[in-house]
N, C-alpha and C positions, 0 to 999 in steps of 0.2 A: 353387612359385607364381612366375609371372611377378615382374617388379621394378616394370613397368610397372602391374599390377594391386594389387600390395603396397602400389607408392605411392596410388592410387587410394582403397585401403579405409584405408590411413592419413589420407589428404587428408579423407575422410568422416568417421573417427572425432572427428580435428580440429575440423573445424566441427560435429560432435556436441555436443563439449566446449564452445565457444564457444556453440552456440543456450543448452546448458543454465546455461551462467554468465549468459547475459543474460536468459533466462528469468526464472534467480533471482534477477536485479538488478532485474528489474520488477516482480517481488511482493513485494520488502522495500517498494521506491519506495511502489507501489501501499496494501500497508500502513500506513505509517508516515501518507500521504494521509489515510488511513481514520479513522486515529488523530486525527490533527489537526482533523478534520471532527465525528468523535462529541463531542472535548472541546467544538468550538467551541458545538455543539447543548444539548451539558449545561451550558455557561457561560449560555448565552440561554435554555434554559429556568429556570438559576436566580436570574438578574437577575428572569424575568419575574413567576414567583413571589412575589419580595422585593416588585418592586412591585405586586406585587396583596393583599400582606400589609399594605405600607403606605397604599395605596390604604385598605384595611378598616378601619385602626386611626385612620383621617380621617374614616370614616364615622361608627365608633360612637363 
């Protein structure tokens, strides 16, 4: 094989490596988002709950 071509499919496989690491840098990222977002959702629906409980226990 050429050297010129050698280096080429090296140069490729390189930034192969590289898409795939930041790839996988953006869907930890993207996860960890995900994570932060559903707690924040399950914190506000359980505040809204409490006050709708105390809300009830003002009524009766």
């Amino acid at each position: 094989m050429p050297k010129n071509t050698k280096n080429h499919l090296d140069h490729f496989k390189e930034l192969g490596n590289k898409e795939r690491m930041a790839q996988a840098l953006v869907n930890e990222e993207v996860k960890t988002i995900a994570q932060k977002v559903s707690l924040r959702i399950f914190n506000e629906i359980g505040e809204d709950n409490q006050d709708d409980e105390e809300n009830q226990k003002e009524k009766d």
